[in-house]
C-alpha positions as CSV (number, residue, x, y, z in Angstrom):
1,X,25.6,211.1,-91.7
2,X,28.4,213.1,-89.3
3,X,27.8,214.8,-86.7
4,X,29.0,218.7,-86.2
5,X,29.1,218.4,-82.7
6,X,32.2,219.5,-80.5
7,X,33.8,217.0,-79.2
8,X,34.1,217.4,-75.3
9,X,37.1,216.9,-73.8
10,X,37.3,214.3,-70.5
11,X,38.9,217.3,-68.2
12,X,35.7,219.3,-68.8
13,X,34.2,217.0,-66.0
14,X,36.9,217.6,-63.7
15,X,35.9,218.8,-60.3
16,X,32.8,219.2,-58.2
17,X,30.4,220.1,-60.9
18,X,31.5,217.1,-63.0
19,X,31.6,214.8,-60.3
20,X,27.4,216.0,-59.7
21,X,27.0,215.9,-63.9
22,X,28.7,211.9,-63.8
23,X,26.5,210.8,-61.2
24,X,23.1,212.5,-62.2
25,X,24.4,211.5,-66.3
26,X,22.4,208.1,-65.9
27,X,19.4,209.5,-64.3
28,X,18.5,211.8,-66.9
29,X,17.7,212.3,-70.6
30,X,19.7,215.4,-70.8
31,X,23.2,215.6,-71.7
32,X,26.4,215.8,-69.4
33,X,27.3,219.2,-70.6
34,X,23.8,221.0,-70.3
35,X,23.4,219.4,-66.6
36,X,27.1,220.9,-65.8
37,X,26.2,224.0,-67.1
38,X,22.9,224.2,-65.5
39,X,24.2,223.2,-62.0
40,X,27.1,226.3,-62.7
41,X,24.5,228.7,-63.6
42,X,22.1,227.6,-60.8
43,X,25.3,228.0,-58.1
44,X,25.8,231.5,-60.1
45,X,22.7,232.3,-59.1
46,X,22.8,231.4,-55.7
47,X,26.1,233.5,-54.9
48,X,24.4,236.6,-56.4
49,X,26.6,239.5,-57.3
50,X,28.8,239.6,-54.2
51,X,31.8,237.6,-55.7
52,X,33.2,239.5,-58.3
53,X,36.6,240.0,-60.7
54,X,38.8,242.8,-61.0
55,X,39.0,243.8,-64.8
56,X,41.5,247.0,-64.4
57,X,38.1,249.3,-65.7
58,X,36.7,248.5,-62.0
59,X,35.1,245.0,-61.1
60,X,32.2,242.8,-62.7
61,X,30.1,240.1,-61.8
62,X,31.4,236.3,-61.2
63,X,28.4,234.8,-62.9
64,X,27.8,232.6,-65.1
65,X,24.3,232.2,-67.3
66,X,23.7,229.4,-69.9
67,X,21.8,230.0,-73.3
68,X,21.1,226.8,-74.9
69,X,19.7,227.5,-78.3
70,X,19.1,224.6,-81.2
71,X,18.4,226.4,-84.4
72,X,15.0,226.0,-85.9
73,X,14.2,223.6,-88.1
74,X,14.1,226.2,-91.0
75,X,17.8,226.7,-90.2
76,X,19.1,223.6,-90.4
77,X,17.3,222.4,-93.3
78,X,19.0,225.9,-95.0
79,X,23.2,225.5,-95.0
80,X,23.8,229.2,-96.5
81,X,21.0,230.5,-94.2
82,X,22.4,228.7,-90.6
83,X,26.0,230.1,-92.2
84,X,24.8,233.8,-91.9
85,X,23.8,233.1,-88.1
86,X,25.3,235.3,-85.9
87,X,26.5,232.6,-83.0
């Protein structure tokens, strides 16, 4: 059976946030990625709206908030249904 799942490159760990998902990675069932991306959308979330990027139509949020979805069941047991998905 093969997997579909992205392969995640090393330098995704890279830096402060990696260094926290490494060291927390054996202490917990969930994966690297979702604690990375959980500790990023928790710090998001702690420096509010303040911090923000200038996109040339005036200036939007830095913020970052994670959606981790697993199709249902239903989905994945249906190929040409989990095709039509929008992602």
């Amino acid at each position: 059976m093969s997997s579909n799942a992205p392969v995640i490159a090393p330098e995704t760990f890279h830096g402060l946030f990696g260094r926290i998902a490494d060291a927390l990675d054996p202490h917990t069932e969930g994966s690297k990625v979702g604690v990375m991306l959980t500790l990023m959308s928790a710090y998001s979330a702690y420096v509010g709206y303040g911090p923000s990027v200038e996109t040339g139509k005036g200036s939007t949020p830095l913020a970052l908030w994670g959606v981790w979805w697993d199709a249902p069941v239903s989905v994945r047991r249906a190929p040409l249904l989990a095709s039509r998905v929008a992602w």
